[in-house]
C-alpha positions, 0 to 999 in steps of 0.5 A, a space after each residue: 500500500 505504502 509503495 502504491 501511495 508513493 507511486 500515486 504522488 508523482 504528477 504524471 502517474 497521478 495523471 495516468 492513473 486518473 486517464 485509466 478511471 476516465 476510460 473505465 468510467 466512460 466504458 461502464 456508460 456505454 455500457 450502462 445504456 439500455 437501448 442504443 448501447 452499440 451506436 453510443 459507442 460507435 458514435 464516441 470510438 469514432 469521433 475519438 479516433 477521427 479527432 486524433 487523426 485530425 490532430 495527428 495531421 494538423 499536429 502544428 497549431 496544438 503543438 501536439 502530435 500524438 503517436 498512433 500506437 494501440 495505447 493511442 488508438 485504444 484510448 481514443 476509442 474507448 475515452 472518445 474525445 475525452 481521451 484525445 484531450 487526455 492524451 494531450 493533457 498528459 504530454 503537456 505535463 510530463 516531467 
C-alpha cells in the first residue's frame, strides 16, 4: 500500500492513473445504456479516433502530435474525445 501511495504522488502517474478511471468510467456508460448501447459507442470510438487523426495531421497549431500506437488508438476509442484531450493533457505535463 505504502509503495502504491508513493507511486500515486508523482504528477504524471497521478495523471495516468486518473486517464485509466476516465476510460473505465466512460466504458461502464456505454455500457450502462439500455437501448442504443452499440451506436453510443460507435458514435464516441469514432469521433475519438477521427479527432486524433485530425490532430495527428494538423499536429502544428496544438503543438501536439500524438503517436498512433494501440495505447493511442485504444484510448481514443474507448475515452472518445475525452481521451484525445487526455492524451494531450498528459504530454503537456510530463516531467
Amino acid at each position: 500500500m505504502e509503495k502504491l501511495l508513493q507511486f500515486l504522488t508523482e504528477p504524471a502517474h497521478l495523471l495516468t492513473a486518473t486517464a485509466a478511471a476516465a476510460c473505465l468510467w466512460m466504458l461502464h456508460e456505454y455500457l450502462r445504456r439500455r437501448k442504443h448501447r452499440l451506436l453510443a459507442f460507435v458514435i464516441g470510438s469514432g469521433s475519438g479516433i477521427a479527432l486524433l487523426l485530425l490532430i495527428r495531421l494538423h499536429g502544428g497549431m496544438f503543438g501536439f502530435y500524438p503517436r498512433l500506437s494501440l495505447p493511442e488508438l485504444g484510448t481514443a476509442a474507448v475515452c472518445g474525445i475525452p481521451g484525445v484531450l487526455l492524451l494531450w493533457l498528459l504530454e503537456r505535463l510530463r516531467i
